[in-house]
C-alpha positions as CSV (number, residue, x, y, z in Angstrom):
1,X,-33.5,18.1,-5.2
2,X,-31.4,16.9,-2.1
3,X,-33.6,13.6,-2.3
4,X,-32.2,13.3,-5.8
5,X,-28.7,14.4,-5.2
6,X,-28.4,11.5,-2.8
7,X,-30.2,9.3,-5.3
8,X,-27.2,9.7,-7.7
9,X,-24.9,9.6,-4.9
10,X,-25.4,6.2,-3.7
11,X,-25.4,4.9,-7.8
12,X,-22.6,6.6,-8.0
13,X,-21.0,4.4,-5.1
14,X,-22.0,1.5,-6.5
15,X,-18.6,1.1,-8.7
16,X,-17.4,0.6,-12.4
17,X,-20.3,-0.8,-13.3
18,X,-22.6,2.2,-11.9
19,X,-19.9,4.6,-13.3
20,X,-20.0,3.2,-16.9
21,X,-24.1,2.8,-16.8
22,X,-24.0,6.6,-16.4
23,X,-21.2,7.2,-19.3
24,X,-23.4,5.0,-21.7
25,X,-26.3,6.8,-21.0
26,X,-24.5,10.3,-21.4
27,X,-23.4,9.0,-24.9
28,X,-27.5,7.9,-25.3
29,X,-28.7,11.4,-24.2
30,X,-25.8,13.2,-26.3
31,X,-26.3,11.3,-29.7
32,X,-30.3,11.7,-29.7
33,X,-30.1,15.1,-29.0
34,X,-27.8,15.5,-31.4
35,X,-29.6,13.5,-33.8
36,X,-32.9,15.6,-33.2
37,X,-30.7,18.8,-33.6
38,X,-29.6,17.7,-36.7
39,X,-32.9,16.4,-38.1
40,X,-34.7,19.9,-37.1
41,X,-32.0,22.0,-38.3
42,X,-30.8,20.4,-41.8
43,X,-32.1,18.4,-44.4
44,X,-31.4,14.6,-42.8
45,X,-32.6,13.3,-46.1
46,X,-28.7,14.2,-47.6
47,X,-27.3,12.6,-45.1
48,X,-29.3,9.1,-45.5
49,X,-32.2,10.1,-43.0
50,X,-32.0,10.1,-38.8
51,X,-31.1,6.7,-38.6
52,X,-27.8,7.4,-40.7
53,X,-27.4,11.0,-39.0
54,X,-27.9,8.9,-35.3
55,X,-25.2,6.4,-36.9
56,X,-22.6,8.8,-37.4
57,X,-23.3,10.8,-34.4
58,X,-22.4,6.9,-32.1
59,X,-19.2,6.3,-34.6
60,X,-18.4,11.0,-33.7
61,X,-19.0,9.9,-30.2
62,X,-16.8,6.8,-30.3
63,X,-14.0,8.0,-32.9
64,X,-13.2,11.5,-33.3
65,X,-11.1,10.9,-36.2
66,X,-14.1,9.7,-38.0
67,X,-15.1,13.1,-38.7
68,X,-12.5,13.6,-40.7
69,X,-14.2,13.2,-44.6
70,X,-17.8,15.3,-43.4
71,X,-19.3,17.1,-45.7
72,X,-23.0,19.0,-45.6
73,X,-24.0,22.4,-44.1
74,X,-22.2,24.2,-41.9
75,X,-24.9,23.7,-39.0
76,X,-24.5,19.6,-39.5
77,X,-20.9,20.1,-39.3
78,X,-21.0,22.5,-35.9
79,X,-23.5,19.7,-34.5
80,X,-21.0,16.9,-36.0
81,X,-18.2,19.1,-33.9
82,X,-20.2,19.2,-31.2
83,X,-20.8,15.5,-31.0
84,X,-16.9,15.3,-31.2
85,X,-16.0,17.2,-28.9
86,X,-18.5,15.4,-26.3
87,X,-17.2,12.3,-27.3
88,X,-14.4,13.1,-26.5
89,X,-15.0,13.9,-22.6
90,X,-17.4,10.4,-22.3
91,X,-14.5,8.2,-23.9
92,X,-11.6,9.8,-21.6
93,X,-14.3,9.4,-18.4
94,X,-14.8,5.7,-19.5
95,X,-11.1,5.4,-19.6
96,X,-10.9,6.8,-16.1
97,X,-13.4,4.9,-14.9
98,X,-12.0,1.7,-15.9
99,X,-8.0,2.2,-15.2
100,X,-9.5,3.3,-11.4
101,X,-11.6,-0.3,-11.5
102,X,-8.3,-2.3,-12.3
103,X,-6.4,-0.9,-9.8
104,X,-9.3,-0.9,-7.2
105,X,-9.3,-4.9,-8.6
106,X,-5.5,-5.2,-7.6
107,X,-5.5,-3.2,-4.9
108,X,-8.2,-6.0,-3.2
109,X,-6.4,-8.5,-4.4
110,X,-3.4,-7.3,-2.7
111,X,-5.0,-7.4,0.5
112,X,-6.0,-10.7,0.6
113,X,-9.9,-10.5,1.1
114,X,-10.7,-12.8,-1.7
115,X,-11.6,-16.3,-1.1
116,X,-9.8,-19.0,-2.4
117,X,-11.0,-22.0,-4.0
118,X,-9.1,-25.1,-3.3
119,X,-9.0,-28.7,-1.9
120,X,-7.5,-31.0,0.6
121,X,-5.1,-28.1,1.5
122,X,-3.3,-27.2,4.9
123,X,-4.3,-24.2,6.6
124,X,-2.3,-22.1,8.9
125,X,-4.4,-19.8,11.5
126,X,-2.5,-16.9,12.8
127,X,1.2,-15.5,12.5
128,X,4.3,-16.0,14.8
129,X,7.7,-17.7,13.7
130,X,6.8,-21.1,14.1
131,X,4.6,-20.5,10.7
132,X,8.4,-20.4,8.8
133,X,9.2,-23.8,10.0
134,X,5.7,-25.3,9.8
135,X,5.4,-24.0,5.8
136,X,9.3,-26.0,5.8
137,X,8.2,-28.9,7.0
138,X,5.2,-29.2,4.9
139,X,6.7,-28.3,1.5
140,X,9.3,-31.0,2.8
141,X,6.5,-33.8,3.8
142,X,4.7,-32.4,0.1
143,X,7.5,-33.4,-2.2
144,X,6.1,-36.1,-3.3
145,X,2.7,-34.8,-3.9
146,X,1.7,-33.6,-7.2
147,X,-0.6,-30.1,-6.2
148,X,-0.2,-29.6,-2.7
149,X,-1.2,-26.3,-1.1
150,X,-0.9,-24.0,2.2
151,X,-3.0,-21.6,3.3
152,X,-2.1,-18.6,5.7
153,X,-4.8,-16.8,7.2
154,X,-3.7,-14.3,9.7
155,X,-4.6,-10.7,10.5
156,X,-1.3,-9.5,8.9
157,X,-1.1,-7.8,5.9
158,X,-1.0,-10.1,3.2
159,X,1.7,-9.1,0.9
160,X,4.0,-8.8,4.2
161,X,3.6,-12.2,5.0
162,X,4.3,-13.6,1.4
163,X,7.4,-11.1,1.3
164,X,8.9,-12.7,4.5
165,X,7.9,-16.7,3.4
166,X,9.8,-15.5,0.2
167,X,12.7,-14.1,1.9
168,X,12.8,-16.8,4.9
169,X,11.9,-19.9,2.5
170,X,12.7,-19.1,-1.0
171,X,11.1,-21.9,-3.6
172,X,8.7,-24.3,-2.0
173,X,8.9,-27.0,-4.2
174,X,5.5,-28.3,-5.7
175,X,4.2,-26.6,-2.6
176,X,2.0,-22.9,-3.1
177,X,2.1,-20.9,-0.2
178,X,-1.0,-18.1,-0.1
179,X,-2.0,-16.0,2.3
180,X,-5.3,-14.5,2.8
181,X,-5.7,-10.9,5.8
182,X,-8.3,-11.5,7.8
183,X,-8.8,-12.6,12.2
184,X,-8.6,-15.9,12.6
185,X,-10.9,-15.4,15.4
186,X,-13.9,-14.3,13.0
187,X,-16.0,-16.9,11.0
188,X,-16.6,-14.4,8.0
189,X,-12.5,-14.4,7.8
190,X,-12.5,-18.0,8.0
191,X,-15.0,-18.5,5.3
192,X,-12.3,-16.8,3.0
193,X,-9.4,-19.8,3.7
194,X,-12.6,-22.7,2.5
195,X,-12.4,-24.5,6.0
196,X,-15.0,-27.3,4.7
197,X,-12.8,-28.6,1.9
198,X,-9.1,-28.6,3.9
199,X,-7.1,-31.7,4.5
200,X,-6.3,-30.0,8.4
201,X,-6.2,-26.9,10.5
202,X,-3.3,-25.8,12.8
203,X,-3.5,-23.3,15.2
204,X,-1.0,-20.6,15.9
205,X,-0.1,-19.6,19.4
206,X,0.5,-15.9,18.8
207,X,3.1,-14.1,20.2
208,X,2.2,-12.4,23.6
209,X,1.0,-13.0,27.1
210,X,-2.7,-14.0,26.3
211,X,-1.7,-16.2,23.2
212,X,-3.3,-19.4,24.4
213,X,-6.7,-17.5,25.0
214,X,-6.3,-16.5,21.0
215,X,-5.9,-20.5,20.9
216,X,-8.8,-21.3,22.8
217,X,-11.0,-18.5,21.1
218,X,-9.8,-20.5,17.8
219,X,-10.6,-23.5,18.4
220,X,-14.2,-22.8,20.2
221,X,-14.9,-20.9,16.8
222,X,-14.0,-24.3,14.5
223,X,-15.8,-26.9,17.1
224,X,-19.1,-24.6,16.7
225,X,-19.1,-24.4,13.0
226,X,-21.4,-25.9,10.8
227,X,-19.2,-28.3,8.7
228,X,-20.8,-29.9,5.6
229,X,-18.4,-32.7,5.9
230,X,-16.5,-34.0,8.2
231,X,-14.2,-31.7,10.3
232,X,-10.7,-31.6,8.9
233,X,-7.7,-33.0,11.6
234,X,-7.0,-29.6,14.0
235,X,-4.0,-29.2,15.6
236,X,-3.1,-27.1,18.3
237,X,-0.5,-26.2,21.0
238,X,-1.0,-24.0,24.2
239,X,2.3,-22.6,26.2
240,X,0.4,-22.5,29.5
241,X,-0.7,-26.2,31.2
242,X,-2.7,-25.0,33.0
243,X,-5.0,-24.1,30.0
244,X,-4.3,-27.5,28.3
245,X,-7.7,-28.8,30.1
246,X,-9.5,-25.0,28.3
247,X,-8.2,-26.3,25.3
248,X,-8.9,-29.7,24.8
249,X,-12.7,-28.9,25.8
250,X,-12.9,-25.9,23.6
251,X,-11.4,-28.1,20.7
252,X,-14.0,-30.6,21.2
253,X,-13.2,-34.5,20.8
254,X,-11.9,-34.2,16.7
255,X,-8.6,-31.8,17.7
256,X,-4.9,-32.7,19.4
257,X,-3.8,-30.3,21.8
258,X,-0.3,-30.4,22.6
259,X,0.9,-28.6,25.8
260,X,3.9,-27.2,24.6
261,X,5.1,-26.3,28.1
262,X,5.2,-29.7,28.9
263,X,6.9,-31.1,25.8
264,X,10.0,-28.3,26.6
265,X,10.6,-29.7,29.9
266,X,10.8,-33.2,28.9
267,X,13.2,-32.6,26.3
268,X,15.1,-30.7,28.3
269,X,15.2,-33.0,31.0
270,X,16.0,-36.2,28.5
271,X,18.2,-34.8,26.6
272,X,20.2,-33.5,29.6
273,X,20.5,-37.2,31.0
274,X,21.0,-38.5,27.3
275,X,23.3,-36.8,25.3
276,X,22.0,-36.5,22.0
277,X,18.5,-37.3,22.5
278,X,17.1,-33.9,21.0
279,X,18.9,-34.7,17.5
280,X,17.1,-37.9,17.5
281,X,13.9,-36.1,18.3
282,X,14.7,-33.5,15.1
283,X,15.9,-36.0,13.0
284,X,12.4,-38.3,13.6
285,X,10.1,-35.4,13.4
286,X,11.2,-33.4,10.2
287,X,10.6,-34.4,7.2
288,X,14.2,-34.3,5.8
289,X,15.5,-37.7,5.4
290,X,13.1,-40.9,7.3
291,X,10.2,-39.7,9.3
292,X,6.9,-41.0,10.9
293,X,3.8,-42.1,9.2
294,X,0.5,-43.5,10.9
295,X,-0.3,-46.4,8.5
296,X,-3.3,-49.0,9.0
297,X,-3.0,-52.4,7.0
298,X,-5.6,-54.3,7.1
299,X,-3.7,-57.1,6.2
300,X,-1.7,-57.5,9.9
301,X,-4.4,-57.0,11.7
302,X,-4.7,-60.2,13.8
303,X,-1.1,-60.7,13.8
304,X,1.0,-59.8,16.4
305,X,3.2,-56.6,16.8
306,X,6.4,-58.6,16.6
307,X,5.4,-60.2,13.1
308,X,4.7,-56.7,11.9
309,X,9.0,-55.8,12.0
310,X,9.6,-57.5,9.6
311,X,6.0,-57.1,7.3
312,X,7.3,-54.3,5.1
313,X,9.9,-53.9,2.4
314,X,11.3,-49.8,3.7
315,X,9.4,-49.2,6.4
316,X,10.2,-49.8,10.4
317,X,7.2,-50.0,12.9
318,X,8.2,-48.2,16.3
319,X,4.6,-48.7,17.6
320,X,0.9,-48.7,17.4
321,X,-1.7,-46.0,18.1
322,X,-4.7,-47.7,18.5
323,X,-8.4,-46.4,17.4
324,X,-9.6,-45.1,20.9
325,X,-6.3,-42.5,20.5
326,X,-3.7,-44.1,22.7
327,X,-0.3,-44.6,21.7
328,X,2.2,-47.3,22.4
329,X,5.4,-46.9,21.7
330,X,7.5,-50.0,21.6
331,X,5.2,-52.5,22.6
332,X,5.2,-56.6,23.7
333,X,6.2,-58.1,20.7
334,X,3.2,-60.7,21.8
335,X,0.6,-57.8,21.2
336,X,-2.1,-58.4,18.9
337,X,-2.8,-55.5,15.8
338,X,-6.4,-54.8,16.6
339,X,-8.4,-54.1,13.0
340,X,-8.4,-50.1,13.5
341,X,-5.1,-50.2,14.8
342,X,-2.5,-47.9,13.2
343,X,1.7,-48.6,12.7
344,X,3.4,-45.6,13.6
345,X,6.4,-46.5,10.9
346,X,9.4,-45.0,9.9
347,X,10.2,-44.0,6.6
348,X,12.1,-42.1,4.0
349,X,8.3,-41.3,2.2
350,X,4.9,-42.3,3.1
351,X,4.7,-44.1,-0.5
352,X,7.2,-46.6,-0.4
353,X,5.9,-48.0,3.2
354,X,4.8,-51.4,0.7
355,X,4.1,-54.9,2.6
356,X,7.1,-57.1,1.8
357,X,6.5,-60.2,0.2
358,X,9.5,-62.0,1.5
359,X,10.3,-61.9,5.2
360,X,13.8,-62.1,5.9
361,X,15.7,-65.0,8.0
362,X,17.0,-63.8,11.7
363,X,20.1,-64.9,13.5
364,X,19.2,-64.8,16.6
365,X,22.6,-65.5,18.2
366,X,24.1,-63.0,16.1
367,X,22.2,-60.5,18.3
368,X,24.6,-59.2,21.2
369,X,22.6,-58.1,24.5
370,X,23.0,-54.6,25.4
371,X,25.2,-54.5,29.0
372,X,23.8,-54.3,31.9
373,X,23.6,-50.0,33.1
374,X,25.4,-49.4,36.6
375,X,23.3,-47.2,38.5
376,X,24.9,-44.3,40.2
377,X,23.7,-40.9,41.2
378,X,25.2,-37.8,39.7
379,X,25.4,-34.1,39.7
380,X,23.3,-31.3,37.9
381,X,24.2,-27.9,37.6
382,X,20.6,-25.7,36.7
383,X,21.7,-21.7,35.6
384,X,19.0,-19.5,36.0
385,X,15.3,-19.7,37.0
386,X,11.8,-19.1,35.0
387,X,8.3,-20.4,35.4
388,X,9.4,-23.8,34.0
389,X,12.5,-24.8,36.3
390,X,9.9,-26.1,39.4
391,X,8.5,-28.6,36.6
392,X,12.1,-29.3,35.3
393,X,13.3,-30.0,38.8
394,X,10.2,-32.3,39.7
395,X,10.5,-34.4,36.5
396,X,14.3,-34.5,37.3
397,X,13.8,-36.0,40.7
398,X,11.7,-38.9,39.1
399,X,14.2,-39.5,36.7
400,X,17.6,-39.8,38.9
401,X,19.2,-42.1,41.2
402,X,18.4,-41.8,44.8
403,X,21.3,-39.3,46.6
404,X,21.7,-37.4,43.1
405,X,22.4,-33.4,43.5
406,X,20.8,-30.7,42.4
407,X,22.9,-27.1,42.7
408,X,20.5,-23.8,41.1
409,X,22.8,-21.1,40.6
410,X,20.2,-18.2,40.7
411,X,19.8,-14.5,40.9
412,X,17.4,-15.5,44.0
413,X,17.2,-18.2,46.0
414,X,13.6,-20.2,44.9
415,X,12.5,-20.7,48.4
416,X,8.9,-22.6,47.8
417,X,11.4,-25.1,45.5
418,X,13.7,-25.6,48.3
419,X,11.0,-26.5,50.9
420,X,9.4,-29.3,49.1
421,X,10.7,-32.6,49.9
422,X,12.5,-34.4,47.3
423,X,12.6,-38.6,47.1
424,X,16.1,-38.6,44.9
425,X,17.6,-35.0,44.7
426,X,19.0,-33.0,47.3
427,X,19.3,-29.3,46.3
């Protein structure tokens, strides 16, 4: 009996479809014993035989308004109740059963455990606020795309995150934002986000202390996966330099790492000796207005980077990034285009960078020399100290002119800063 009970038990967890098997074969079970009731008890023949008494038993069990227009005994018509009645109990149960498998449906839905089918989509791995800018910037770069797609995998719930990209974004254009719950750090959760058909991967630095070892962990999980293409483009940033080396090697040779640390102190250096270098910076690398687009021709290869200013009709090369990774910003104009060298250009939109079939005439003496720069030291005032002001004050000292000043106004005085000798700054 207890063998049995958990026999029906574990059917019984199986779901709907175990829960309407059983229903089915309680209306099976009710109708033929019905049906031999009824032949053993009355005259079937009246009533068309068993096959006709079984008939209207199923249309009883089904439709207890059929039972309306009976006629016969008074023992067909107690069975024909009967059948009614228990009719009535199966069809309510099947109803159950099937409002509580919708909602069960939904309810999964809602949590984002279903995998999504899609292709050459962007997906997002983890949650902190940079994912608000980065889903910006994309619906922004995806204008001009006809189905474009994002995908947010994250181990948040999943209707909190679309609530917040609704109420921090609002309409994304031709852009669908969906989220899926799940760790990033866990290859069944992966799975759910289709990693093998993506267009690229960027990794999230979470918020927290130990968010560049949820980095690492990341990208060690997408350089030991078995990818039935080729890898998508990964991108990732850590916020400590010192595990920028962890990084790289965990990514493996197909992912860009950017130290993030490092990037804040040389803006924040630049843009304090050049007033309105970080605006530049924003301006080049959203997507509102001209940006920057890696684009190989084929055709220039051969030619030299000073013929290529002038090779396209709306675009402006600023440089070359050439196929062993390195970049060159600004180069000779005598350099040669190697054949898998890319133009870093600048553009309002990736499709109207078009080869010009007219190169314009140049006046060259209507080109004013910039001035010569006097070089003079100056005077920096740094308020407040963290783990990045040694860095900021090392970068600065490359950067001024010899007997330049340095005063820290800090809540204490950094001694190990003050005892390393400086070539340019005195502090």
């Amino acid at each position: 009996m207890e063998r049995l009970r958990y026999w029906f038990d574990g059917t019984m967890d199986r779901g709907t479809p175990a829960l309407i098997g059983w229903l089915g074969l309680a209306s099976l079970l009710l109708v033929s014993a019905i049906t031999g009731l009824a032949v053993a008890l009355t005259n079937a023949e009246e009533q068309g035989g068993w096959g006709h008494v079984a008939w209207m038993s199923l249309l009883r069990t089904l439709d207890p308004g059929t039972m309306g227009g009976d006629e016969g005994s008074w023992i067909f018509l107690a069975l024909m109740l009967a059948v009614t009645v228990g009719g009535i109990f199966i069809v309510s149960s099947l109803i159950g059963v099937l409002t509580t498998g919708l909602e069960n449906r939904i309810e999964r839905l809602r949590k984002g455990r279903s995998r999504i089918i899609e292709r050459g989509h962007t997906i997002i791995l983890g949650w902190s606020e940079q994912v608000f800018t980065m889903i910006e910037e994309l619906a922004a770069a995806n204008q001009s795309g006809r189905r474009s797609c994002v995908v947010v995998l994250a181990d948040q719930d999943k209707v909190d995150m679309e609530e917040q990209i609704r109420a921090r974004l609002g309409d994304t254009g031709r852009t669908r934002v969906i989220c899926r719950s799940g760790n990033p750090l866990r290859r069944a959760a992966l799975e759910l986000v289709s990693p093998d058909t993506a267009k690229s991967i960027i990794v999230v630095s979470p918020p927290g202390e130990d968010s560049d070892i949820d980095v690492i962990k990341a990208l060690l999980l997408l350089n030991n996966r078995t990818w039935r293409k080729a890898r998508p483009h990964v991108v990732a940033a850590v916020q400590e330099s010192e595990n920028l080396a962890a990084a790289r090697l965990a990514g493996g040779p197909g992912a860009l790492v950017i130290d993030a640390d490092d990037i804040t102190v040389r803006l924040v250096v630049q843009s304090h000796r050049q007033t309105g270098l970080s605006t530049v910076c924003s301006d080049l690398l959203d997507f509102a207005g001209n940006e920057l687009y890696l684009r190989r021709q084929p055709e220039l290869a051969g030619r030299t980077y000073g013929e290529t200013l002038n090779a396209f009709e709306l675009g402006v090369p600023i440089g070359l990034r050439h196929d062993d990774g390195r970049v060159t910003l600004n180069p000779e104009m005598s350099t040669v285009v190697a054949e898998g060298d890319a133009l870093i250009t600048l553009a309002e939109d990736d499709l109207m960078i078009r080869l010009a079939t007219t190169v314009p005439e140049i006046n060259e003496e209507a080109i004013d020399p910039s001035p010569a720069r006097t070089h003079t030291p100056d005077r920096t005032l740094l308020i407040g100290w963290n783990s990045r002001a040694a860095r900021i004050i090392t970068l600065l000292d490359r950067l001024v002119e010899p007997g330049s000043i340095l005063d820290i106004a800090a809540p204490q005085a950094p001694a190990d800063v003050l005892d390393i000798p400086r070539d340019n700054l005195t502090i």
